[in-house]
C-alpha positions in Angstrom: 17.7 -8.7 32.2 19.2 -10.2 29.1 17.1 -9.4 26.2 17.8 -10.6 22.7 16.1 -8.7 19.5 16.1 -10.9 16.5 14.8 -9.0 13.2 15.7 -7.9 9.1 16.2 -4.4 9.9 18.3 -2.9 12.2 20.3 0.4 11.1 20.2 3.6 13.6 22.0 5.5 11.2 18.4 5.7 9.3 15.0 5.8 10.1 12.1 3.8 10.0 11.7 -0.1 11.6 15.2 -0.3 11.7 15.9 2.8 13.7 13.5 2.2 16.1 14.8 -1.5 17.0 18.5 0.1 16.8 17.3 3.1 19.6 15.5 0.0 22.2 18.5 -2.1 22.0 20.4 1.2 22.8 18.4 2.4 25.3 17.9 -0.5 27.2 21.6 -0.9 27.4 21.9 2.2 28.6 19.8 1.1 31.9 22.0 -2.1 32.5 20.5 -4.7 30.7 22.4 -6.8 28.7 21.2 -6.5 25.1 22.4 -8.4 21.5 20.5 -8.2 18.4 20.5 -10.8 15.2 20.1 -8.9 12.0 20.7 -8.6 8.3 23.5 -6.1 6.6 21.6 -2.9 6.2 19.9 -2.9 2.9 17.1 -0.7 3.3 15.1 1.4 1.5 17.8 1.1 -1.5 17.4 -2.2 -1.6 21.4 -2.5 -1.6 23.5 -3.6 1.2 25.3 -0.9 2.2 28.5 0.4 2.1 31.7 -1.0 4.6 28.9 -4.9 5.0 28.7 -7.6 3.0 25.7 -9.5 1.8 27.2 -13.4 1.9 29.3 -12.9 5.0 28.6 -13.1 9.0 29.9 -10.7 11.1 29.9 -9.2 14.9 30.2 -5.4 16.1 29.3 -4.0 19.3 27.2 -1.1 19.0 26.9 1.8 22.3 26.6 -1.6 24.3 24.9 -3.8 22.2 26.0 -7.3 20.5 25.0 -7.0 17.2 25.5 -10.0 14.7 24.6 -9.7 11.0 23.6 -12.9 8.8 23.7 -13.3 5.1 20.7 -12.8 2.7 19.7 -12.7 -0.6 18.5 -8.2 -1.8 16.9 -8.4 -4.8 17.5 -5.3 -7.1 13.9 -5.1 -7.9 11.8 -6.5 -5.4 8.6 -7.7 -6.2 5.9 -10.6 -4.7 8.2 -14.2 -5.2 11.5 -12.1 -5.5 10.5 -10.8 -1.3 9.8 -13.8 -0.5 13.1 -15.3 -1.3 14.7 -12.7 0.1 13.1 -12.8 3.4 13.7 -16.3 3.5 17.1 -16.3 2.9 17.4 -14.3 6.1 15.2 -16.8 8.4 16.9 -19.3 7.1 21.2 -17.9 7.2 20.4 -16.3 10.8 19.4 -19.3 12.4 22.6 -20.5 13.4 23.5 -17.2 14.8 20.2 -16.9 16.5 20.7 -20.3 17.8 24.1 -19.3 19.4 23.0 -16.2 20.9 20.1 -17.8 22.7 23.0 -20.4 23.9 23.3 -17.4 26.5 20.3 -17.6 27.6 18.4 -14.2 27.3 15.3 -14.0 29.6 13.6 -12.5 26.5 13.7 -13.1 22.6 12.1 -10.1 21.1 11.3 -10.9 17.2 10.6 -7.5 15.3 8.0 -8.4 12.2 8.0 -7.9 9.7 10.0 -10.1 8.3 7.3 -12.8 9.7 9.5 -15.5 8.4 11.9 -14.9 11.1 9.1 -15.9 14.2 9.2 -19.8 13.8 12.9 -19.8 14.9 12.3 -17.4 17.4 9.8 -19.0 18.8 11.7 -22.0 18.4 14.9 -20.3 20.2 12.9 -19.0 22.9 11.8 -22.7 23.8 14.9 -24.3 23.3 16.6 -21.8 26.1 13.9 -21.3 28.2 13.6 -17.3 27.4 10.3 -15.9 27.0 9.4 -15.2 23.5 7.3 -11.7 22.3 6.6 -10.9 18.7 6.3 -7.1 18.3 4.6 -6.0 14.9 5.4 -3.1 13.4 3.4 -4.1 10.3 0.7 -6.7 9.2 2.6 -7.7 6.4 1.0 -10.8 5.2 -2.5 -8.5 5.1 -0.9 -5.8 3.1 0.4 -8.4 0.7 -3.0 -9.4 0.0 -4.0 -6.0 0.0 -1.8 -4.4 -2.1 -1.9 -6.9 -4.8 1.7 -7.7 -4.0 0.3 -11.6 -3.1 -2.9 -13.1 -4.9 -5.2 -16.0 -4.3 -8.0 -16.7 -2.1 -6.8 -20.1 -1.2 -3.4 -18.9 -0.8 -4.8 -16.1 1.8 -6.2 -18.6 3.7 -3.3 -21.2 4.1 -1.2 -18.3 4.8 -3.4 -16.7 7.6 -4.1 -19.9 8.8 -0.4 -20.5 9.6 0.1 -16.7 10.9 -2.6 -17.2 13.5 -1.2 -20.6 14.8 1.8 -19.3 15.4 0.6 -15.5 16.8 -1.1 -17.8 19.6 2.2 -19.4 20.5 4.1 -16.2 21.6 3.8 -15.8 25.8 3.6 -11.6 24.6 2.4 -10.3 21.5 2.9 -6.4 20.7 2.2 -3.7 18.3 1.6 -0.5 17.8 -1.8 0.9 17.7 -4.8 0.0 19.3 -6.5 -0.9 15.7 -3.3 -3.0 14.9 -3.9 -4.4 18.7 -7.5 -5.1 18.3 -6.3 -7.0 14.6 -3.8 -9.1 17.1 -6.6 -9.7 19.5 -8.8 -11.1 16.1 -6.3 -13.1 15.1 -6.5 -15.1 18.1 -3.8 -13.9 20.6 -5.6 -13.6 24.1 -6.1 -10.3 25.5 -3.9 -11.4 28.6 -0.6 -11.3 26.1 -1.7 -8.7 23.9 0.8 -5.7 24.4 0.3 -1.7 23.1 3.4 -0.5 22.0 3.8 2.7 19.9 6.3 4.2 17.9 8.2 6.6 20.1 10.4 10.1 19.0 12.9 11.9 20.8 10.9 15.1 21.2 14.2 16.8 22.3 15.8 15.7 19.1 13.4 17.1 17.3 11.8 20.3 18.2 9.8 23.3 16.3 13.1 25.5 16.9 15.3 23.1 15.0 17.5 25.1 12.1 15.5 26.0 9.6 16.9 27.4 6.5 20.1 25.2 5.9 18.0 22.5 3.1 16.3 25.6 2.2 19.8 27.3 1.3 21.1 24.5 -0.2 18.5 23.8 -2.6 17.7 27.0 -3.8 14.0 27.4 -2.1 13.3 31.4 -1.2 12.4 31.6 2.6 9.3 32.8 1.6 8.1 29.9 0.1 5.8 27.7 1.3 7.3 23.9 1.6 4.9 20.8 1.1 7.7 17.7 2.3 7.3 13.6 2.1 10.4 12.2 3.5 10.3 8.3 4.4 10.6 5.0 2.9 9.3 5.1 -1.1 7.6 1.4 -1.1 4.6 0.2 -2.5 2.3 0.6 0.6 2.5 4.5 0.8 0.9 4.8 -2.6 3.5 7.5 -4.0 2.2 8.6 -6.8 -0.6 10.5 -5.6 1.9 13.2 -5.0 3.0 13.3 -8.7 -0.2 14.5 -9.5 -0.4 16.5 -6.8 2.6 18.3 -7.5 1.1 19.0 -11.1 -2.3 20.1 -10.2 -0.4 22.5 -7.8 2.3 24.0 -10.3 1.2 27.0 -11.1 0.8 27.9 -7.2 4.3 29.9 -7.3 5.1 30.0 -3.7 4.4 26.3 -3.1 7.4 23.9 -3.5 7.8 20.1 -3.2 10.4 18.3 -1.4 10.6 14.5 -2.2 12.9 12.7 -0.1 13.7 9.1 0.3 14.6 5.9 -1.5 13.1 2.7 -2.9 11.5 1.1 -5.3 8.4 3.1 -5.9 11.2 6.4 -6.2 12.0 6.1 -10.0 8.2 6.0 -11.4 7.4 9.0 -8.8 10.8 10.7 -10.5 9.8 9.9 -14.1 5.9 11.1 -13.5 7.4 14.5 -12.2 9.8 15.2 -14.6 9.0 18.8 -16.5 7.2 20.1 -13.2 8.4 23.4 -11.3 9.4 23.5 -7.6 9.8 19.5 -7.4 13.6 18.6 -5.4 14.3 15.2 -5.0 16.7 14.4 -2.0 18.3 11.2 -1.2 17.2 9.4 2.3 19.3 12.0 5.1 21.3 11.1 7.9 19.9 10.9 11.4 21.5 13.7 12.8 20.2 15.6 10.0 16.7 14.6 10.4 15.5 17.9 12.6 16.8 20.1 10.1 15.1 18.1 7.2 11.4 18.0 9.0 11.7 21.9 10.2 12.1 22.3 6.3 8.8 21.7 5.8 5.9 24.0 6.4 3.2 21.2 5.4 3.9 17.2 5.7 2.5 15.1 3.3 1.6 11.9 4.0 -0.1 9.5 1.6 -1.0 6.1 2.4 -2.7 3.1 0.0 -6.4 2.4 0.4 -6.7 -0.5 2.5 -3.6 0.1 4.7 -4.6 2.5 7.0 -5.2 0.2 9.7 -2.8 -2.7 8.8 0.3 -0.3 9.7 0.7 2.9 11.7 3.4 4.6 9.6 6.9 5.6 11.8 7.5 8.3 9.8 4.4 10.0 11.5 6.6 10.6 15.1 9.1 12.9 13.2 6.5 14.9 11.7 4.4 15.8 14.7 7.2 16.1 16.9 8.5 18.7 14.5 5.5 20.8 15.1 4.0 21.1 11.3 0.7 20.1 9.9 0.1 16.8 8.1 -2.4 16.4 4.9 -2.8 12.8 5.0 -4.6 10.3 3.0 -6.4 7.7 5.4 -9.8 6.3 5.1 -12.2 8.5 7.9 -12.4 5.6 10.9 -9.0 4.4 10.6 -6.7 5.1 13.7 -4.3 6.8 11.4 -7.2 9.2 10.7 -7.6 9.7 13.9 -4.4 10.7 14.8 -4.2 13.1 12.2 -7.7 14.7 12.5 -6.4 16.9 15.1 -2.9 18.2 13.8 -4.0 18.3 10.2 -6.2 17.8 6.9 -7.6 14.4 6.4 -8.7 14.0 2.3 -9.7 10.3 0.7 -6.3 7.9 0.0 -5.3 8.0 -3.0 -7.1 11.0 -3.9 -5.0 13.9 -5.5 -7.7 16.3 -5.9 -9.0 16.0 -2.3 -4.8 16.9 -1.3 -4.0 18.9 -3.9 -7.1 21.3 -2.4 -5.9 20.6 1.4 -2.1 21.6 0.8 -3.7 24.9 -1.2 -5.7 25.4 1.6 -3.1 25.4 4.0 -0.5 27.1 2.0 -2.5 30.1 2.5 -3.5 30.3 6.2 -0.5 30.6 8.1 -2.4 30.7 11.1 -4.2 27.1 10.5 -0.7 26.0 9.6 0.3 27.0 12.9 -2.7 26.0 15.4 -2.4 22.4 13.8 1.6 22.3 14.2 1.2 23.3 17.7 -1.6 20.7 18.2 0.7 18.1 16.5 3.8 18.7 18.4 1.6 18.6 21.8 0.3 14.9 20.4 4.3 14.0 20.3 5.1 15.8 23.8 2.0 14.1 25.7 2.0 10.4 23.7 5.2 9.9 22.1 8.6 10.6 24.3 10.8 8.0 24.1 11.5 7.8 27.6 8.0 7.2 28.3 7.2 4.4 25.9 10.2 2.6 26.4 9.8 2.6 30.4 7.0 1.0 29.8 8.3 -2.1 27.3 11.2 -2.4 30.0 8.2 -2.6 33.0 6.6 -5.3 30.5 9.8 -7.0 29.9 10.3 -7.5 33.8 6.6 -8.4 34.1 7.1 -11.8 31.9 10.3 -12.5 33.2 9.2 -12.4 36.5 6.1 -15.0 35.3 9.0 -17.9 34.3 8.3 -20.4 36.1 4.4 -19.7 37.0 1.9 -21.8 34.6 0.9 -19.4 31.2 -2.6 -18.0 31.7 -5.0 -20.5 30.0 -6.7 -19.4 26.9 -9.7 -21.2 26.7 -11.0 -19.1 23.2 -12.4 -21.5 20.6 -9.0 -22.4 18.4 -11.2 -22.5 15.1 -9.1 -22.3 12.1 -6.1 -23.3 13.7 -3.7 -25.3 12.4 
């Protein structure tokens, strides 16, 4: 097959959305397929292209088999609501003519990786054009979490918006995303059940293991191996409501054995810095490489993972994979009834988001019972062995992939759902 994956973020060096579109263009590759990718410069979570690309400049590398061509766009030092619109915009708008030219080859399948969910009009567009199937795959209900995080404002606005999102969701032949609350929200939206597609985050459990070195970070950063180590590593962004574990961190500092590892970049990074400066035990680390992840995760002998009220069920964070592959528990902040919840219910220690007290109590807890912390981390890394193996999430996006391929031609299914509130 020729597949084409058209999206912002696309860096395997890193981790997050951009990592995971960088390991399927890779791995189907690997099986024969022919594979080329549109993206951006790699920007993020510094919110700085980085080093050896250019923002205003196109360019073309191949990539373990892959095509990949980068477009120009705007990165806003400080990004906020109208600043990320601009930005995202400047993408859709300077990768359309390389999008254009790739699909001139014409790719059996246009893959289009929100968010940004500025880029889907010209892949939908694209995918017509050619005669290439188009699938949207969300990694994130941006336009919700906008809403809900403040970031955008106005009812009126809300509605125009998700008025135009749901005309064009119902226009993709395959919509995907990844978790079954995130697949019920597609299903609400008004994509038929018949193109709705589950498709979760995936880990190289072999990558990263329980057994994985342990005490190089330790070493380096001065933490005793007795100590017990509470770690966020991800994206610091508005959406995982950061500063929860400032005050964590202070409620906790007179705990001796307890230390904090903070690692990551972005905007939300500063304010978290500045609210635990004067604290004991806090180490701030810069977003690691790749290869180094393993290490970084075995680190930790408690993940911490807050979330925003409100977004529990609009995104299924990535970072999640890493942490239950590496066989630790999770103290998570997620509404009760949220998928993310569930998930963690099992391989950890669920407490109110953006509660500090509630996790401040459930990190004490588990700081003290090695033998909780290590019936949940088994529990957790059996979640990642059973649900989560690459190999076995992929195989089945490639089965998918043939599926609609092997449907050119035939008439679409008919959806013959009411179309209130479309467009």
């Amino acid at each position: 097959m020729k597949i084409l994956i058209y999206g912002i973020n696309y860096a395997p060096e890193l981790t997050g959305i951009g990592k995971y579109s960088a390991e399927m263009a890779e791995w189907l590759a690997a099986r024969g397929h022919e594979v080329s990718v549109v993206t951006a410069p790699p920007y993020y979570p510094q919110w700085r292209v980085h080093d050896g690309y250019r923002a205003g400049r196109y360019a073309t590398e191949e990539r373990r088999g892959v095509t990949v061509r980068r477009a120009p766009l705007w990165v806003p030092a400080r990004p906020g609501g109208a600043k990320r619109l601009v930005h995202l915009a400047s993408f859709a708008l300077s990768s359309l003519p390389s999008l254009l030219r790739a699909a001139a080859r014409r790719p059996d399948v246009i893959l289009v990786v929100e968010p940004a969910l500025f880029c889907a009009p010209g892949a939908w567009l694209a995918a017509r054009l050619c005669g290439a199937r188009a699938w949207l795959h969300i990694q994130d209900y941006e336009v919700d979490a906008a809403f809900e995080l403040g970031l955008l404002k106005g009812a009126g606005l809300r509605a125009l918006v998700k008025r135009a999102e749901r005309w064009l969701m119902r226009r993709f032949d395959r919509v995907s995303t990844i978790s079954n609350r995130m697949l019920e929200l597609a299903l609400a939206k008004g994509v038929a059940p018949d193109r709705a597609v589950l498709l979760p985050n995936w880990i190289d459990v072999n990558a990263i293991t329980p057994h994985a070195e342990r005490g190089a970070y330790r070493a380096q950063l001065g933490i005793p191996d007795s100590a017990i180590v509470a770690l966020y590593s991800g994206n610091m962004g508005g959406k995982q409501g950061l500063q929860t574990l400032a005050e964590v961190a202070r409620r906790l500092s007179r705990e001796d054995r307890l230390w904090f590892i903070f690692c990551g970049q972005g905007p939300e990074r500063a304010p978290l810095e500045e609210k635990c400066k004067g604290l004991p035990r806090v180490v701030f680390l810069d977003l690691q490489p790749a290869d180094r992840l393993g290490a970084l995760l075995n680190t930790a002998d408690i993940h911490l993972l807050p979330q925003r009220a409100g977004a529990a069920d609009l995104v299924m964070p990535s970072k999640l994979t890493g942490m239950l592959a590496s066989g630790r528990p999770v103290v998570c902040g997620a509404a009760r009834g949220t998928e993310l919840a569930g998930v963690v219910a099992h391989c950890g220690l669920l407490t109110p988001p953006e509660d500090a007290v509630a996790m401040a109590e459930a990190v004490r807890k588990l700081s003290y019972n090695s033998q909780i912390r290590e019936t949940l981390g088994a529990a957790a890394r059996q979640y990642a062995l059973a649900h989560l193996h690459v190999d076995a999430v992929l195989s089945a996006a490639e089965r998918e992939f043939a599926a609609i391929v092997a449907s050119k031609g035939k008439p679409a299914p008919a959806d013959t759902r009411a179309r209130e509130g479309d467009i």
